[in-house]
N, C-alpha and C positions, 0 to 999 in steps of 0.2 A: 865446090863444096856442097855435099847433100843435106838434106833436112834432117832425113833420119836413114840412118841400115838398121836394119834387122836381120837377125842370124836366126835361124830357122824358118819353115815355110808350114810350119803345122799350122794347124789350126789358131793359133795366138797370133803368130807370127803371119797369117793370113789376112787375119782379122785388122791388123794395127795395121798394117799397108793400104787395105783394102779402105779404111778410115781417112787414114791422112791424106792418101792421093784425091781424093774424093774433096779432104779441105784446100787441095793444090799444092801438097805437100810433096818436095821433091825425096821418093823413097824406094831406094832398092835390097829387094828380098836376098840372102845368099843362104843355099844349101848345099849340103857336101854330096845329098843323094840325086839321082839319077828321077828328077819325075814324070809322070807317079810314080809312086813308090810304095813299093807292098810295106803295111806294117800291122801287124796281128794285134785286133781291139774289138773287144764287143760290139762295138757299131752301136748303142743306142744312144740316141739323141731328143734331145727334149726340142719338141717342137715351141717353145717359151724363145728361143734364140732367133726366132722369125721378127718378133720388134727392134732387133738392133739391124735390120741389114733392109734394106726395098729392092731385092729380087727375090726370084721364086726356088727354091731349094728342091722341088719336085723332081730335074734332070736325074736327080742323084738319091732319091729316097729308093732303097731295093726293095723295102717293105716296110707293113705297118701294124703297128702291134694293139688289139684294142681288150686286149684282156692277159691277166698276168697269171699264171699257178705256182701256187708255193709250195713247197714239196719238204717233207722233215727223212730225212735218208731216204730219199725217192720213194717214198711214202705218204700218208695221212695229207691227200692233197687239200686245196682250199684256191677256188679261185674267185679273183678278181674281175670286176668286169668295168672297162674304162672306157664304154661306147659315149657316155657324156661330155667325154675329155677329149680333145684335139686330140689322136692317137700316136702314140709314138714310134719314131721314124727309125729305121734298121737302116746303116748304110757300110758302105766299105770304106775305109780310109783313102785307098788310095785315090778311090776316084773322089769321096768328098774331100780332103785338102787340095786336091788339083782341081776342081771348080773351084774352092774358094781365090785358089790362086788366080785362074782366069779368071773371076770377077777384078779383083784388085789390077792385073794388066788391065783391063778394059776402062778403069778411070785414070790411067795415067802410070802406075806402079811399075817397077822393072822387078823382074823374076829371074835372078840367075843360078840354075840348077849344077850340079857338078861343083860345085865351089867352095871348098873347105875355107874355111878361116882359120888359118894359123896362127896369129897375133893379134891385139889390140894392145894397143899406149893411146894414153891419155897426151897431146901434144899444147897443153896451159888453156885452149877455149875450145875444145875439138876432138873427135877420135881418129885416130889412126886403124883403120882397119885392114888387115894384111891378108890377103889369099896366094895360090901359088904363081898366078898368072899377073897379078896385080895387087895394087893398094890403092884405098878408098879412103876419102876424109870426109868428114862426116859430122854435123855440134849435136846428134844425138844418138843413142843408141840402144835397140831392144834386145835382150839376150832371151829368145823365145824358141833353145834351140835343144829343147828335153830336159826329161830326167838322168839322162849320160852326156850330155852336150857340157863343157869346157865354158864356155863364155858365163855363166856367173861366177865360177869359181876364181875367173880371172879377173872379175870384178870387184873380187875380195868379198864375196856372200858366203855364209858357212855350209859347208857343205851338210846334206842331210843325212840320216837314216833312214833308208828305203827299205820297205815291203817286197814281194814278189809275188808277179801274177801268171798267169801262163793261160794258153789260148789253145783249142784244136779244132781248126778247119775244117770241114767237112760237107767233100761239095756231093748233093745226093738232092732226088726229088722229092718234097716235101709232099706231104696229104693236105689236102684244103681245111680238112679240121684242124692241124697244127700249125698251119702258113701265119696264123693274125695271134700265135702267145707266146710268151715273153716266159720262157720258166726261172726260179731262182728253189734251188736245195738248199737246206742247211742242215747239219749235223753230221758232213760227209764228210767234211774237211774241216779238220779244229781252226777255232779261233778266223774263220770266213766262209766262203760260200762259193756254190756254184752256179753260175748262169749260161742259163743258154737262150740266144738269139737269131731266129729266123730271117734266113735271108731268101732270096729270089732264086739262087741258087745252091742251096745247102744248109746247113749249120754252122753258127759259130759258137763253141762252147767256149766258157773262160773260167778259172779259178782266179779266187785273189786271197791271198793270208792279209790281215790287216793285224795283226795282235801275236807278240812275240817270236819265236824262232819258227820256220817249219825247211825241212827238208824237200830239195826240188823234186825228187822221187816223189815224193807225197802227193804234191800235186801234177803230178804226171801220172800215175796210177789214178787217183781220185777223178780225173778229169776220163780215163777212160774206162772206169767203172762206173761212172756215170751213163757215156754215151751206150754202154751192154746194157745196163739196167733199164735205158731208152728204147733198147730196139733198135739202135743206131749203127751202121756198118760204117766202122774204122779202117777197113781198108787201105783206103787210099788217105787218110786224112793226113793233115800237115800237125805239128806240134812243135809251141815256139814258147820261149822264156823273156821274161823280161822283168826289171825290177818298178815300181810304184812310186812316186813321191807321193806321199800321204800328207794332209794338212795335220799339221801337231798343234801349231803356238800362231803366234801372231809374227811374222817375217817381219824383217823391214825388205823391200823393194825395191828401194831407189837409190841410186848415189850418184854419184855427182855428172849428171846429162847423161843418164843411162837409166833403163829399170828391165826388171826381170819379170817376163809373164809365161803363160800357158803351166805346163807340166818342169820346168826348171824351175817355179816359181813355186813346187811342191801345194798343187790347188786341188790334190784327188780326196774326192768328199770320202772321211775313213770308216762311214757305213756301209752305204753303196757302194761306193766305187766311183763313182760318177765324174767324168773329167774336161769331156769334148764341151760343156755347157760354161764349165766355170772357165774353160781353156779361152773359150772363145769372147767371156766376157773379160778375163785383162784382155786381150787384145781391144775391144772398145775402148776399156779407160784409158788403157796405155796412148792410145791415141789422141786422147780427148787431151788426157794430161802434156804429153809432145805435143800438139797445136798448143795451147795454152803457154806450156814455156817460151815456145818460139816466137809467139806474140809478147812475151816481155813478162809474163808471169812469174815469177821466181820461186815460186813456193809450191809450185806445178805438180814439181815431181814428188816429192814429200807427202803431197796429198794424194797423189796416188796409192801408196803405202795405206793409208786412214778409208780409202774408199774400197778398198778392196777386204779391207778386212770387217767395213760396214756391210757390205752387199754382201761377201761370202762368210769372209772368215770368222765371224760371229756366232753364226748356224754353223761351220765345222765343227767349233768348240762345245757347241752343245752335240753334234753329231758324234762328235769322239765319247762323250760321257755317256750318250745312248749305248755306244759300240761296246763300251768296257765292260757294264753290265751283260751286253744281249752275248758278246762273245767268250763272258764267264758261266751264263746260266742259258744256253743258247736254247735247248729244250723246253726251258721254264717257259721261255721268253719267246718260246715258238706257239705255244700251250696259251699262254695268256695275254700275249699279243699277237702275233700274226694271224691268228687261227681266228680270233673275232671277226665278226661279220665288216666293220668297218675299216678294218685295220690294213686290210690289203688293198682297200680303197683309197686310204690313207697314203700307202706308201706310194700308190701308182701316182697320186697327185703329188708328191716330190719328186719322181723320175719326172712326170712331164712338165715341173714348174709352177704348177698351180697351188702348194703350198709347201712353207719354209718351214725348218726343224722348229723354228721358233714357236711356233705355230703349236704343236705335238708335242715337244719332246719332255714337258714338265708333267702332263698327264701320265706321257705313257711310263716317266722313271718313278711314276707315284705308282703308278698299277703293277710295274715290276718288284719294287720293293717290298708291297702288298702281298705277294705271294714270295718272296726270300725270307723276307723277315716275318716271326710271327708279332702278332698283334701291330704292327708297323699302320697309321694310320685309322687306328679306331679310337 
């Protein structure tokens, strides 16, 4: 009988292994892909996730971003300069969740790749976990296996309404003046943005719609009218689809010896975008919370659900009320906020961690309003 499985090996799912084996927790990882494993994502990473781990993340950083430009339809630029800041880390998926995996083996963790899970039952103090090759029993369980991954649904969590983002690869040599910036457009793509991130060998461009309908064309043209308006040869680039869970509300998390983290647990910050930071921190609590049960705690899991929506889901909420306005009056809000001297300052210190919406986001709905509504605040 194992302490805990985990279904999925991403980043949550890396996380919570990497934890518990570490408390001598007997826990093995199951994924249905082949790793590493290619998967199309911005790659930026808040270096703020170096306190939860005591190894060095450098094997894997491709690059590093110490300044950001923000662009209104690849225009009216303004940049940012984040040299005061730990600067933020560009990396590729596949090889960062495959280090984090081999951290996790290296305390004890078993990592077994190719391995679909086709089943779970609950069997009265225990899970049943079913793959094609074998069954695993198991008193606890992570379902940290995406935003299209089966195991919450199965768990009886309501399934969400998902966003769509889309990504274009693009391997080409960088200029040393662009290698260390971080760009982010907006006005290009209604109702979100475009980003693009420098890596060691190429670009990664990404769109993400965060606010109502949009058509995949949309963001496949936008993302390549972006990379012409850059200078950018598409050539050879790769272009890949994929849908978003966005934080909305407050989830519950937990049921009964089991909880739901990373990107299933629907943790994508719905301003930014931001996902690898918050993915990586369930994976902490979820650990913390599975130690804690397994010592006798009973109310373990439950608090999981309350800690997570302390630590993130709090600041979503307020992230989402930012989002509605900036992504109704996106020009206004590009004019009277981003464009300010501080303001880009501001936001690089939420990609890297260094401060929370909570922090910002009552000023700046007060300065947005200032300019929508007349006399609003005098």
């Amino acid at each position: 009988m194992l302490d805990c499985i985990i279904i999925g090996a991403g980043p949550a799912g890396a996380t919570a292994a990497y934890h518990l084996a570490k408390k001598g927790r007997s826990v093995i990882v199951l994924d249905k892909a082949s790793l590493p494993r290619h998967k199309p994502c911005g790659g930026g990473v808040s270096p703020a996730i170096k306190k939860w781990f005591d190894f060095d993340f450098t094997p894997v950083i491709s690059n590093t971003i110490n300044t950001v430009r923000y662009t209104w339809k690849h225009g009216d630029p303004v940049d940012a300069d984040l040299s005061m800041l730990d600067p933020m880390w560009m990396v590729k998926r596949d090889e960062f969740d495959q280090f984090l995996c081999q951290q996790a083996q290296s305390v004890g963790a078993q990592i077994k790749d190719n391995t679909e899970v086709t089943a779970i039952a609950f069997q009265g103090d225990h899970w049943q976990v079913t793959t094609p090759n074998e069954i695993y029993q198991t008193k606890y369980l992570i379902a940290a296996d995406g935003v299209k991954g089966k195991t919450a649904q199965w768990l009886g969590f309501p399934s969400r309404e998902n966003s769509i983002g889309a990504t274009l690869e693009v391997k080409t040599a960088i200029p040393e003046t662009k290698l260390h910036t971080a760009s982010f457009d907006f006005g290009s793509l209604k109702n979100g943005y475009i980003w693009n991130f420098p890596k060691a060998d190429g670009y990664t461009i990404s769109a993400a719609h965060f606010k109502g309908k949009v058509k995949t064309e949309e963001l496949k043209k936008q993302l390549f009218n972006y990379a012409s308006a850059s200078g950018i040869d598409t050539s050879n680039a790769q272009y890949y689809e994929y849908p978003l869970a966005v934080w909305t509300e407050k989830p519950i998390l937990h049921t009964r010896q089991a909880l739901v983290a990373g990107e299933a647990a629907g943790i994508l910050d719905p301003l930014i975008g931001e996902g690898i930071r918050p993915s990586i921190l369930t994976g902490v609590r979820a650990a913390e919370a599975i130690d804690q049960a397994l010592a006798g705690d009973a109310k373990a899991l439950a608090r999981y659900t309350d800690i997570i929506d302390a630590d993130w889901g709090v600041d979503m909420v307020l992230a989402q009320r930012l989002a509605g306005l900036f992504y109704q009056f996106t020009q206004i809000a590009y004019k009277v906020g981003v464009k300010r001297p501080a303001a880009g300052q501001i936001m690089g210190k939420i990609l890297c961690g260094k401060l929370r919406y909570s922090d910002v986001v009552e000023q700046a709905m007060q300065r947005l309003k200032k300019s929508l509504i007349p006399g609003f605040g005098r």
